[in-house]
C-alpha positions in Angstrom: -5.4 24.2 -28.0 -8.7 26.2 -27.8 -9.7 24.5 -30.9 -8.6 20.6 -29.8 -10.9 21.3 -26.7 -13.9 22.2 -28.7 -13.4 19.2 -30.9 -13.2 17.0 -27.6 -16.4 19.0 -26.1 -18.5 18.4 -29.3 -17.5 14.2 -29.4 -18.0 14.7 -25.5 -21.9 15.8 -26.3 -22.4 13.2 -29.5 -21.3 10.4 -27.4 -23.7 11.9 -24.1 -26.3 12.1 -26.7 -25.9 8.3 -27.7 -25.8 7.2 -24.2 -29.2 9.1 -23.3 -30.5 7.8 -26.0 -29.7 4.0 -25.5 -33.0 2.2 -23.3 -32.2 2.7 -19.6 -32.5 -1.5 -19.3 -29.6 -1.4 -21.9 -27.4 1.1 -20.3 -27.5 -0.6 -16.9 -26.6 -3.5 -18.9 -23.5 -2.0 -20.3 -23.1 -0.4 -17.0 -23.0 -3.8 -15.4 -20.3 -5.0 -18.4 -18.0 -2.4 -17.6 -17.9 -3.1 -14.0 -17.6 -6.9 -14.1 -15.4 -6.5 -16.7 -13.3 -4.4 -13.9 -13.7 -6.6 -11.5 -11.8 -9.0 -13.0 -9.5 -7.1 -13.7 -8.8 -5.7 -10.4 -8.9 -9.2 -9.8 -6.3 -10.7 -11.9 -4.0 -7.9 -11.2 -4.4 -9.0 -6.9 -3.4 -12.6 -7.4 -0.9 -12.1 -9.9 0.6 -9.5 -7.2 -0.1 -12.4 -4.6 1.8 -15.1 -6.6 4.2 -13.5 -7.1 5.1 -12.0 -3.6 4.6 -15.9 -2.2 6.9 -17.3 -4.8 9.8 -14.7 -4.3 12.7 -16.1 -2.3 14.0 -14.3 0.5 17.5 -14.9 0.0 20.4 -11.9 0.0 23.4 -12.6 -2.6 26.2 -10.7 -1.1 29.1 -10.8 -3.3 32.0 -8.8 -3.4 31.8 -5.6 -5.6 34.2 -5.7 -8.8 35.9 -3.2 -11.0 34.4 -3.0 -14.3 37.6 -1.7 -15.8 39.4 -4.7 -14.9 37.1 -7.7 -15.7 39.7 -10.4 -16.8 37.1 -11.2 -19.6 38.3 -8.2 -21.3 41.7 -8.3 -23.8 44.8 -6.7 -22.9 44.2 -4.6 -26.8 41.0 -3.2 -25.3 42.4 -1.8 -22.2 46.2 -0.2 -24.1 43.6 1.2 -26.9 44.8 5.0 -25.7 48.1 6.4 -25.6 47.6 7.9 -22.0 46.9 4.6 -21.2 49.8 2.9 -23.0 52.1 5.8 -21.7 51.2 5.3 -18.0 51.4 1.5 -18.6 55.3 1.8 -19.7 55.6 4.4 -16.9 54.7 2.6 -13.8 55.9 -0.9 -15.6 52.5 -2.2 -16.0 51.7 -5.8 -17.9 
């Protein structure tokens, strides 16, 4: 771990090194870049989140609440494919 954070610190200083050594016309430039850059960003992200917020209905589907064990879509083979289930099924005289 030691040594990943002295790899990081060394790029860290390179990159410092690069930027201090860039014109300061040109690193307001890229300065200004980055910003507009997340400007629109920001930007995009509030009127997506605005569409979508006015487009979203406010309708409530209330339906009643159905066992998932005995969905009719489901074959009579799939729900006998145990014996517990088969025995308790010839018990209680289930079809």
């Amino acid at each position: 771990m030691k040594k990943l954070r002295a790899t990081l610190d060394i790029y860290f200083e390179k990159f410092d090194e690069r930027w201090q050594a860039l014109p300061l016309r040109k690193q307001h430039k890229y300065t200004l870049y980055f910003f507009v850059g997340y400007l629109l960003l920001t930007a995009g992200v509030i009127c997506k989140v605005w569409y979508d917020t006015s487009k979203s209905e406010n309708d409530m589907v209330i339906k009643h609440i159905e066992n998932p064990v005995l969905k009719k879509s489901e074959s009579p083979a799939r729900l006998q494919d145990t014996l517990s289930t088969t025995l308790k099924n010839k018990i209680y005289e289930r079809k």
